[in-house]
C-alpha positions as CSV (number, residue, x, y, z in Angstrom):
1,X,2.6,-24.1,5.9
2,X,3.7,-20.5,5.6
3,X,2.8,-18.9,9.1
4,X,3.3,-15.7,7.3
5,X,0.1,-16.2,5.2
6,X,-1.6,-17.6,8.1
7,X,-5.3,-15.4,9.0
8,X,-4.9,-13.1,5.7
9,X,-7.4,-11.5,3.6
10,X,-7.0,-9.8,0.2
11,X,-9.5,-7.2,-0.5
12,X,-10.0,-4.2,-2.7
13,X,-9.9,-1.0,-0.7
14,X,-13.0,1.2,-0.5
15,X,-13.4,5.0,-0.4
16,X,-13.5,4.3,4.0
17,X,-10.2,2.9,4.4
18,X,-8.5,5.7,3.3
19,X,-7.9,7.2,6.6
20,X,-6.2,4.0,7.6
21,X,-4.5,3.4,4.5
22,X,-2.5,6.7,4.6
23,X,-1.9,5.8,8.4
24,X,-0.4,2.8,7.3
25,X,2.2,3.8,4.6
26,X,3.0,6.9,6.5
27,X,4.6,4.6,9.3
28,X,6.3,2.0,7.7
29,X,8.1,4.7,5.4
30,X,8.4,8.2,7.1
31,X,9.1,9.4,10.9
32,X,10.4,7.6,13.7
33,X,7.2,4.8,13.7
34,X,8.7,3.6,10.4
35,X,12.0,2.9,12.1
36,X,10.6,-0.4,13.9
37,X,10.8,-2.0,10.7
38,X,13.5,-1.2,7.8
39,X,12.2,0.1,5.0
40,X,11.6,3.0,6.5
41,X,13.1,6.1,4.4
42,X,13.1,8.4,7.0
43,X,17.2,9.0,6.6
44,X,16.6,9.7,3.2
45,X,13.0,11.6,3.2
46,X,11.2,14.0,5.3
47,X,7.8,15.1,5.0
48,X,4.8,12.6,3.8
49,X,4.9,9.4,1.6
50,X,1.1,10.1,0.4
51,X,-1.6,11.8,1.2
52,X,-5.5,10.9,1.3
53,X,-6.2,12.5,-2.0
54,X,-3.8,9.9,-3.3
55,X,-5.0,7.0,-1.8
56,X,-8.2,7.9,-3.0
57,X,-6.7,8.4,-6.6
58,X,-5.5,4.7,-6.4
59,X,-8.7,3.3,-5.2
60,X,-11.0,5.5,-8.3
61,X,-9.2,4.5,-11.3
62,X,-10.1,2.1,-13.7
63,X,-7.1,0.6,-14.0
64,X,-5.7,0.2,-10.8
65,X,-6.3,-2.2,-7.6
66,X,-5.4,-0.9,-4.2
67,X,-5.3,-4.5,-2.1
68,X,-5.6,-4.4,1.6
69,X,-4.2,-7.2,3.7
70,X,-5.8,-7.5,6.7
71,X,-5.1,-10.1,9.7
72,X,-7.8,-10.5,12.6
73,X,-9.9,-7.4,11.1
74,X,-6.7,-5.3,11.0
75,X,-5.0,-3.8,8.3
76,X,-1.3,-4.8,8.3
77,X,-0.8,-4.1,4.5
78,X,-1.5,-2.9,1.1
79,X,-0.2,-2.4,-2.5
80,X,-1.3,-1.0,-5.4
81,X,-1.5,-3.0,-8.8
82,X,-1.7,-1.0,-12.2
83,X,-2.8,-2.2,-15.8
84,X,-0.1,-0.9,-17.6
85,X,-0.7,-2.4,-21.3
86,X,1.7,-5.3,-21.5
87,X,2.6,-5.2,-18.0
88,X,2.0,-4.1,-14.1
89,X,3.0,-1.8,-12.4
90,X,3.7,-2.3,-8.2
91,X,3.6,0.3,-6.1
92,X,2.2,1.5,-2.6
93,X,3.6,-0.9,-0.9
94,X,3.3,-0.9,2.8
95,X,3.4,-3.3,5.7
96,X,3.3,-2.4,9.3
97,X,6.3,-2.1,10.7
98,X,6.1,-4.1,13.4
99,X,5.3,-7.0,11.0
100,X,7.8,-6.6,9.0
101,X,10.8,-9.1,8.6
102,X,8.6,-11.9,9.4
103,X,7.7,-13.1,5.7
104,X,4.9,-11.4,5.3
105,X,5.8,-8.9,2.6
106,X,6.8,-12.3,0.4
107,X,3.3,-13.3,0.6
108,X,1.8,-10.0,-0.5
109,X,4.0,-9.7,-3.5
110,X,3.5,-13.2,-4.9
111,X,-0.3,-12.8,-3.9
112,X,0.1,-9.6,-6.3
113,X,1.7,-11.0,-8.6
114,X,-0.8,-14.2,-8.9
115,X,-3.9,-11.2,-9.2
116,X,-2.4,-9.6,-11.8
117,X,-1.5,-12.3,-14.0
118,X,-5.1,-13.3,-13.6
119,X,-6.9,-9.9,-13.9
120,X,-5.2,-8.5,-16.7
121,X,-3.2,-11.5,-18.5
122,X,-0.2,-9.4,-17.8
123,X,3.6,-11.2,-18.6
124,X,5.5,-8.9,-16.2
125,X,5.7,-6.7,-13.1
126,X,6.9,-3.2,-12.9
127,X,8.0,-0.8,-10.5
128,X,10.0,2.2,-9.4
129,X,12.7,2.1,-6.4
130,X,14.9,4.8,-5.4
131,X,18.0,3.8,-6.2
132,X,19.5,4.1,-2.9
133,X,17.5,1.7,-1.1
134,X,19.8,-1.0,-1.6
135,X,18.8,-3.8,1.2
136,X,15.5,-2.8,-0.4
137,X,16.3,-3.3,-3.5
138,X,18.3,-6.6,-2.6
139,X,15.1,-7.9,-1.2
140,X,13.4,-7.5,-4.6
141,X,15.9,-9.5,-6.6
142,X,15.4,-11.9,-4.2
143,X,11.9,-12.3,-5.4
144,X,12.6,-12.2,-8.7
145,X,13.1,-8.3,-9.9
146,X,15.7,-7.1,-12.5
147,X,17.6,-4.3,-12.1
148,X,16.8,-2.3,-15.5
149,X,19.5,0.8,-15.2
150,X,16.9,2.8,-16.3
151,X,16.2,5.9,-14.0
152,X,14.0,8.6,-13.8
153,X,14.3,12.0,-11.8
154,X,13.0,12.3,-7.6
155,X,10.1,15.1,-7.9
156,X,12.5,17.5,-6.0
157,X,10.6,20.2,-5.1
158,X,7.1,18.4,-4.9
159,X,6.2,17.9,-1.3
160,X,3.8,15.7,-2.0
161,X,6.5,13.0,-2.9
162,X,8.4,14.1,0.7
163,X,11.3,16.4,0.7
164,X,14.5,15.0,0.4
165,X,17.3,14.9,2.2
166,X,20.3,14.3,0.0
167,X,20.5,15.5,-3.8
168,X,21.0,12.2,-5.2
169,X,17.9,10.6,-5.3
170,X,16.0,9.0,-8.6
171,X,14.2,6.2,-8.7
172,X,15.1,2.6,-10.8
173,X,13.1,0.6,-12.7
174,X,12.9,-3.2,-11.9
175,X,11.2,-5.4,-13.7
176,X,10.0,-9.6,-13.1
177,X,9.3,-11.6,-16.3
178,X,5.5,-13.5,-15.0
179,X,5.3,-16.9,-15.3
């Protein structure tokens, strides 16, 4: 049995775990919490990851799923799932740091992946990575993503996306075929 998966629950978030929510995300990406686990970007990006307003986006519309993980009543995770047409796209994705490394972020993402084959019949999984997260972006193929080559511009200038810290940043699109 996978001890990872062991005590989970898969919910959609509500309009009162936004507070946590942002908590969450904020420390396993920016500042010096997020540096107990490693995918923090806190080299790379200053500033916030999201805000409430966000979160709250994520949770309102009609085409998204904001899943919370939680373990004895706690939440240690959450992603967000969008109906994109032919496809998903993954995104929000945040485990505590001090969980992290231990298999549980493998569990989310196929538990993801299961929901939104199921909810919305979808055939593959999208999402954006900046391209400079490599061990991030290793851990992905290992799961199954494709690197696609195709970038699009870092918001420089919009704090609401962080403010970077080297002028190289854009983000990649990977992509996993659904089976």
């Amino acid at each position: 049995m996978d001890t990872a998966a062991t005590g989970l629950t898969f919910r959609d978030a509500t309009d009162a775990d936004v507070d946590a929510l942002v908590v969450l995300i904020e420390s396993a990406y920016r500042g010096d919490d997020s540096r107990a686990g490693w995918t923090t970007e806190a080299d790379i990006l200053e500033g916030q990851r999201t805000d409430p307003e966000g979160v709250l986006a994520v949770i309102k519309s009609p085409d998204s799923r904001l899943l919370v993980v939680e373990r004895e009543d706690q939440v240690v995770a959450c992603c967000q799932l969008e109906h994109r047409g032919a496809h998903a796209y993954f995104g929000m994705f945040a485990v505590s740091p001090q969980l992290q490394g231990g298999g549980l972020g493998k569990v989310i993402i196929a538990e993801a992946e299961r929901t939104a084959r199921e909810t919305w019949g979808v055939r593959e999984m999208h999402m954006t990575v900046i391209s400079v997260r490599n061990d991030l972006i290793a851990w992905y193929e290992r799961r199954g993503y494709r690197r696609t080559g195709r970038m699009t511009p870092f918001p420089y200038g919009d704090e609401r996306f962080g403010i970077p810290q080297r002028d190289d940043l854009q983000f990649e699109l990977l992509v996993k075929e659904l089976a």
